[in-house]
N, C-alpha and C positions, 0 to 999 in steps of 0.2 A: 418403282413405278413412276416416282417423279420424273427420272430420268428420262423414261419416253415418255410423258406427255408433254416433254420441255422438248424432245427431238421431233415429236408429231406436229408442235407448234409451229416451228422454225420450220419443217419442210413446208406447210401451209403459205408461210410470208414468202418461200424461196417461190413457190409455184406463179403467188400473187404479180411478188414482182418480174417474171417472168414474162406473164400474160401481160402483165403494165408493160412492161421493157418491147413486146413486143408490136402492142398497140403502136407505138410508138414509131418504129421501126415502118412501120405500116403505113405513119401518117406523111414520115417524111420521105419517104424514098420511092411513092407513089404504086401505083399496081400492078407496071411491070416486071418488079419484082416480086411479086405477091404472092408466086410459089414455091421460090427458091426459101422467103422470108416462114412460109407457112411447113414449107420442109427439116427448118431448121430451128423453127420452134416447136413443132413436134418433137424433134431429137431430142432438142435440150428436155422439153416435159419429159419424153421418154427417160434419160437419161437421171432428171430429177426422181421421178417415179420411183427407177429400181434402188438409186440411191438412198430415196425414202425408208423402203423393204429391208435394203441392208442394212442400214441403220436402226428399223424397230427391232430384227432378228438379235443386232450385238448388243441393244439395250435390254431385251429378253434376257440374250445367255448371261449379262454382265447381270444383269439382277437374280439367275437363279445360283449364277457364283456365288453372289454377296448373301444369300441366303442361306446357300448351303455351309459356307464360312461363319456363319453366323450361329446356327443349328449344332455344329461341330463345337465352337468354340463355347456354347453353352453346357454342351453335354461333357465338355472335358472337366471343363470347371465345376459340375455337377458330382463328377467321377472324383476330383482333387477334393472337393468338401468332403464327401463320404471319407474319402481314405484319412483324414484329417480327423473328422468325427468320431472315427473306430480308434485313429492312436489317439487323441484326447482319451476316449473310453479305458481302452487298454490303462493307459497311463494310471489312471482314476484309480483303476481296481489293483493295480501294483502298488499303489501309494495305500490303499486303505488295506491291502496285505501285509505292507510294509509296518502299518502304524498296529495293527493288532500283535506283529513279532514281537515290535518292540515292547507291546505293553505286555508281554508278558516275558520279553528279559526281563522288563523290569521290576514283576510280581517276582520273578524268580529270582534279581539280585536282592530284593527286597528282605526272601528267607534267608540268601546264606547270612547276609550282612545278620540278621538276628539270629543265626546259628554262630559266627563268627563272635558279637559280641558275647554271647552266653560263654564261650569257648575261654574266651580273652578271662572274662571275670572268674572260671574253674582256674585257669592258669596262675593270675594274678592268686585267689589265695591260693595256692598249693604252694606258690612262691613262697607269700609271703610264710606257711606253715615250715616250709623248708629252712627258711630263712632264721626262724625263731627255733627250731630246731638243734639247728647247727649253733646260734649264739648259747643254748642251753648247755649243748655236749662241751664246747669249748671254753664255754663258762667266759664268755665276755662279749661284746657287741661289736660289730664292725667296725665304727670307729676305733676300737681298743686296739684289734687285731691291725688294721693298718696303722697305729700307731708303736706298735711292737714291730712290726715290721722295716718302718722307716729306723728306728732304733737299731734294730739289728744290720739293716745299712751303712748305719751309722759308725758304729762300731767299725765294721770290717772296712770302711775306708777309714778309722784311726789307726786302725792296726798296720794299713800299709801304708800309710803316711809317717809311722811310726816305725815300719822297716827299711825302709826309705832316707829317715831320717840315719838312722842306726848303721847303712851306708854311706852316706856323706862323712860318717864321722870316722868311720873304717877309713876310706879311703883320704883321708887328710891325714889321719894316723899314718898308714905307712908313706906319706907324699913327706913326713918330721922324722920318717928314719935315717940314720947316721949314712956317711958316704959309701961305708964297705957293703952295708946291703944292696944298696941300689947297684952296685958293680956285679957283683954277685947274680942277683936276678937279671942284670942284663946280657951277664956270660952265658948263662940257661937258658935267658930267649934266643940267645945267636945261635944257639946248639942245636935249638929244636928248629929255628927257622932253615937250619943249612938242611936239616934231617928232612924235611918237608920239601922244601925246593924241588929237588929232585925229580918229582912227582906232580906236584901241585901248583907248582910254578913256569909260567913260559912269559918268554918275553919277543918283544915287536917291534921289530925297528923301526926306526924312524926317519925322515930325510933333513929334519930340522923339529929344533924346541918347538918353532912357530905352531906344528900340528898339534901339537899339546892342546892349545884350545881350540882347535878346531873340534877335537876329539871330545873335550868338555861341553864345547856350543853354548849356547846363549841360556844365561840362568841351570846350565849343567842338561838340559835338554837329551842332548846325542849322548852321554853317557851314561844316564837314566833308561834310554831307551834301549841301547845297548845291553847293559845291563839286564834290565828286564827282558831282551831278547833273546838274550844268552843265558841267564840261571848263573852266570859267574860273577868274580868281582872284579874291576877295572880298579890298578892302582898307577895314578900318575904320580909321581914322586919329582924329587930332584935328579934323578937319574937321567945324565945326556941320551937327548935322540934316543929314547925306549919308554915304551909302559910294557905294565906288568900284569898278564893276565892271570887269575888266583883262581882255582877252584878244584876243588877235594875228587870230580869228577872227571875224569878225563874224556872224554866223548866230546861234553861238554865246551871241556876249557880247548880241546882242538879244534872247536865251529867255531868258536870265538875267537881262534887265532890266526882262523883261516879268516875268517871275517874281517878280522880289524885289518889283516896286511892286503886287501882288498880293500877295503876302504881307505888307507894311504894314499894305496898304490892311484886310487881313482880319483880322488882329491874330492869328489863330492859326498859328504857327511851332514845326513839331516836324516828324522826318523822315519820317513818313508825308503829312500836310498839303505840305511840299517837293515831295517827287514829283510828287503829285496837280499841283501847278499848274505846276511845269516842264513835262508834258506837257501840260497845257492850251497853254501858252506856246507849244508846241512847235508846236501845230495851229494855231494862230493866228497864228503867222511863216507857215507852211504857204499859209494863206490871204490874209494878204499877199503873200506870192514869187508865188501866179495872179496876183492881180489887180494888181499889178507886170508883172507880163510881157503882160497884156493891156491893159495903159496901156501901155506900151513900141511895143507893136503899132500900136495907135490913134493916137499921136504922129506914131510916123513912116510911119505911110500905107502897113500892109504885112498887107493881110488874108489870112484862111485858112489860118493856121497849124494846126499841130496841140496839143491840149494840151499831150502832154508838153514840146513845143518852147518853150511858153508858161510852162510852169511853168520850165523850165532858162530861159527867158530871163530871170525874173523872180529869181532866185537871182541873175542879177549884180548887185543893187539892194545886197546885202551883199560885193562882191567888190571888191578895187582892184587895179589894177596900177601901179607908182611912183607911187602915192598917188594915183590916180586914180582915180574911181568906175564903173565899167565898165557901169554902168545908165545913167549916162548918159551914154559915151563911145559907147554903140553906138546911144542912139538921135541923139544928137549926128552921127556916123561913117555915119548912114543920112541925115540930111538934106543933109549933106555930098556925098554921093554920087546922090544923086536932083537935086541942084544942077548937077553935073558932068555927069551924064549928058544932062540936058534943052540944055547948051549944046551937049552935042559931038554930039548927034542919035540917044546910045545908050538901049538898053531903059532906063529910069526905073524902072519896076518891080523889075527884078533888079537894077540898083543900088541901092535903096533895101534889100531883099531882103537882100542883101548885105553890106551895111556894117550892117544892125541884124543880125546875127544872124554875122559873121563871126569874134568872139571869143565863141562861147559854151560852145566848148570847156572856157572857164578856170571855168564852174561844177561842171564833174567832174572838171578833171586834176588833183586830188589820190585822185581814185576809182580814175582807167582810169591805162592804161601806155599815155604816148606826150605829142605833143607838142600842143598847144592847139589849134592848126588840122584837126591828123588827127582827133582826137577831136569836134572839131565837126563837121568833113565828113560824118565817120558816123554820125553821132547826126542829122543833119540830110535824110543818104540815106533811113536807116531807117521814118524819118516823112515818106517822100513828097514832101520840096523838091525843087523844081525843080534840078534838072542842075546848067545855069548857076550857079545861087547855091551849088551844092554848090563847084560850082569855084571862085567867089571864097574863101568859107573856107576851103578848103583849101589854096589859092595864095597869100594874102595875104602870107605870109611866105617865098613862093619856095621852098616845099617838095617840092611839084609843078609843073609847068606851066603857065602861065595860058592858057586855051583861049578866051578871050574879052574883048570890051574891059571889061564890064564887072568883069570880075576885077582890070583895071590902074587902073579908076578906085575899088572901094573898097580898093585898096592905097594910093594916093594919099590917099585921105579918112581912111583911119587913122591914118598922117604926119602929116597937117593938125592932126586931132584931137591927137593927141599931143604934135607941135610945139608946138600953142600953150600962150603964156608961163604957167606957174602951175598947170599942167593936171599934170604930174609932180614927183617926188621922189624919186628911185632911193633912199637912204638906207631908205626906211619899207619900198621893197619887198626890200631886202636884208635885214633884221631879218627880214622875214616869211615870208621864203624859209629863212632859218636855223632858226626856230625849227618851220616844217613840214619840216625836215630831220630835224629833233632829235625830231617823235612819229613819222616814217617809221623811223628805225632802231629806235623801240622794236618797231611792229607787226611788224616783217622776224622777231624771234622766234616760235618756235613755244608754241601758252598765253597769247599775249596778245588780250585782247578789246578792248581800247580806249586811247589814249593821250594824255592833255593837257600843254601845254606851259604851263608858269606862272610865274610871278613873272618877265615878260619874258624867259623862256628859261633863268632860274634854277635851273629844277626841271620836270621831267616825271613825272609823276605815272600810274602803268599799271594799268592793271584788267586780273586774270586771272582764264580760267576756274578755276575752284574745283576741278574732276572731273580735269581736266589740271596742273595745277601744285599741289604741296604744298606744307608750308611750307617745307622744308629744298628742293625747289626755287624757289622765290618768292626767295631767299638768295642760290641761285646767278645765277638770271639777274638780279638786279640787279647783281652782279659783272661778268657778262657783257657787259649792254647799258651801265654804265660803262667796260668796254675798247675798246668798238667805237665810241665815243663820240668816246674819248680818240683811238684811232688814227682817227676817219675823219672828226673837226670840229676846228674851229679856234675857241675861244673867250676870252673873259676871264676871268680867279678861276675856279672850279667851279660844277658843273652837279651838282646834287641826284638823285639817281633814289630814287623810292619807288614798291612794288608794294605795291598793295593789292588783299588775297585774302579774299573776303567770301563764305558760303556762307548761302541764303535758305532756309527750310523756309516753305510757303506750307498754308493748307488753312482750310476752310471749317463754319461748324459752321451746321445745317441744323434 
């Protein structure tokens, strides 16, 4: 409203001075122009006038603008307290819901907490009634009992501090024997080491001394890992340009020999590189042991096996029994039998069948529980052989029954085979019977993942799980599996155990 009575003012002064301006106009310019003058102060009035009109009309609209902006902006802001008002409210009454929960969590922890201690104090005596109990039945007090116990710790580390000692004094005894004995027992070791060789030993050439330590590595590193990679034993000696791969296992000691002459051949040796090509090595015996077993087949004239059969038969090409090679006593023990059978007028087939595939057991009975023949039978069931040939394997050694002639003729063929001169050596298969005795008692513990037998039976060497065994256990069961050792083999001088606890963090940057 102020606005137009400030606009009604000012058109008032504009009219005034108007009618001044025109007086004026009047005075000076005399009367004959007094109509042109009176014509064009009307316009201007006129003109004044409607400009007046438009002007109260936009100071109107503009004031019922500002009013109505006004009326709005009241009533929003009326509408935003409310809404404000109700979530205060709101808020209020979830708060004072909130606090009556809690007071009665807290009435409610209040009981257990006094069921809980009532609980504790039944426990405590029942303990303690337990407790005095047991000191009456045992007739002495817990100090006593832990001090009998420390005693009897005590003791049983004299005893082996004292067998121990009773050792040393052995071994300096015979180190003050005369010179004929020492010759003596060293002609016995050259006899047995040539007797062993054979089998148990391969050797790796070399392009120069220098790889020698490379092969060693730094603080023995690469041979440690080596080693532990392969389950064999690495022997560097003075022997030019060669080491000497050692192990009772054959499987074994030929990933290991594959290994190492890849690892020459590549000139990089460090324990990552190691790994990398002992599992190569590993796939590659892999693919030798088929194609072994389907030569083995194709010799002796016995189609349609099943792989896996192919594969387990081709695994006796590393296996002996009293120094015999069992790859080719069975396809030897097949020709044998398919010989026999064509004179005596029996199946040929299932004799041949038979005698190649009748010890193939002796590729897993160090895996399965049982005895070589059962083990083949079912392994040979499982993959669909014939009946018949199930029954020579499994009769061969009069386990079961023999149901058929040709079960009696490859019993015969395996006699044959083994009878003849030069074909066995009981001595290599007793070592090697011993020394898979000696990684059997270590796996019987619980925590062990793996176990090698080394330095000819020397030393077993045990891989544990890491997540299962600590170190202050890793301590104990080497104590352990040296008791069970002691009480349950029969050997010369001592046998080494070492467990080795290694834990891997792996991960990958992207």
């Amino acid at each position: 409203m102020e606005i137009v009575i400030a606009l009604i003012i000012g058109l008032a002064i504009g009219v005034g001075l108007g009618a001044a301006g025109l007086m004026m106009v009047q005075n000076t310019r005399g009367t004959g122009r007094k109509r042109q003058v009176e014509e064009e102060a009307a316009r201007i009035l006129s003109e004044a006038q409607n400009q007046a009109r438009q002007t109260v009309v936009d100071a109107r609209d503009e004031a019922l603008r500002i009013q109505r902006e006004a009326e709005e902006n009241a009533k929003r802001r009326r509408l935003e307290i409310d809404r404000e008002s109700d979530r205060l409210q709101k808020r209020r009454e979830d708060l004072d819901a909130r606090y009556e929960r809690l007071e009665l969590r807290e009435q409610n922890l209040n009981k257990r907490q006094s069921k809980l201690d009532k609980r504790q104090n039944e426990i405590d005596a029942i303990y303690d009634e337990h407790k005095a109990e047991l000191e009456r039945v045992a007739e002495m007090t817990r100090d006593e009992a832990r001090e009998e116990l420390l005693a009897m710790v005590e003791q049983e580390t004299r005893q082996d501090m004292a067998r121990r000692i009773r050792e040393v004094e052995e071994e300096t005894k015979i180190d003050a024997d005369n010179r004929a004995r020492d010759i003596i027992a060293l002609a016995i070791q050259r006899i047995a080491s040539e007797q062993v060789n054979e089998i148990a030993v391969s050797v790796v050439d070399l392009p120069s001394d220098e790889m020698k330590g490379r092969i060693i590595g730094r603080n023995g590193r690469n041979i440690r890992a080596f080693e532990q990679a392969t389950g064999v034993d690495v022997v560097v000696d003075d022997t030019p340009e060669a080491v000497t791969v050692s192990s009772f296992d054959p499987i074994r000691r030929e990933v290991a020999k594959r290994a190492m002459a890849k690892l020459v051949l590549d000139g990089r040796i460090h324990p990552a590189r190691i790994e990398k090509l002992v599992s190569d090595a590993q796939k590659e015996v892999e693919r030798v042991v088929r194609e072994e077993g389907e030569r083995a087949a194709y010799e002796a004239g016995v189609p349609g096996l099943h792989n896996e059969v192919l594969k387990l038969l081709g695994r006796l090409k590393f296996r002996t029994s009293y120094g015999q090679n069992q790859h080719a006593h069975a396809i030897e023990t097949a020709h044998i039998a398919g010989m026999i059978a064509a004179e005596l007028g029996a199946d040929v087939a299932v004799a041949k069948a038979g005698g190649l595939l009748h010890d193939i057991g002796k590729a897993i009975d160090h895996e399965v529980e049982g005895t070589h023949a059962t083990i083949g039978a079912e392994f040979a069931k499982r993959f669909g052989v014939n009946a018949r040939v199930v029954n020579c394997i499994a009769s061969h050694h009069h386990e079961v029954e023999q149901e058929c002639v040709e079960a009696m003729i490859v019993e015969a063929a395996d006699a044959i085979s083994g009878a003849r001169p030069g074909a066995r050596r009981e001595s290599l298969d007793t070592y090697i019977r011993r020394v898979k005795a000696l990684e059997d008692i270590a796996k019987e513990f619980s925590g062990v993942e793996q176990s090698y037998a080394l330095q000819a039976g020397r030393e077993v060497r045990i891989m544990v799980k890491p997540e299962e065994i600590d170190d202050l256990a890793a301590m104990r069961l080497a104590r352990d599996i040296s008791k069970r050792i002691e009480e349950t083999m029969q050997y010369p001088g001592q046998i080494k155990v070492t467990i080795i606890r290694e834990t891997r963090a792996v991960d990958y940057a992207k």
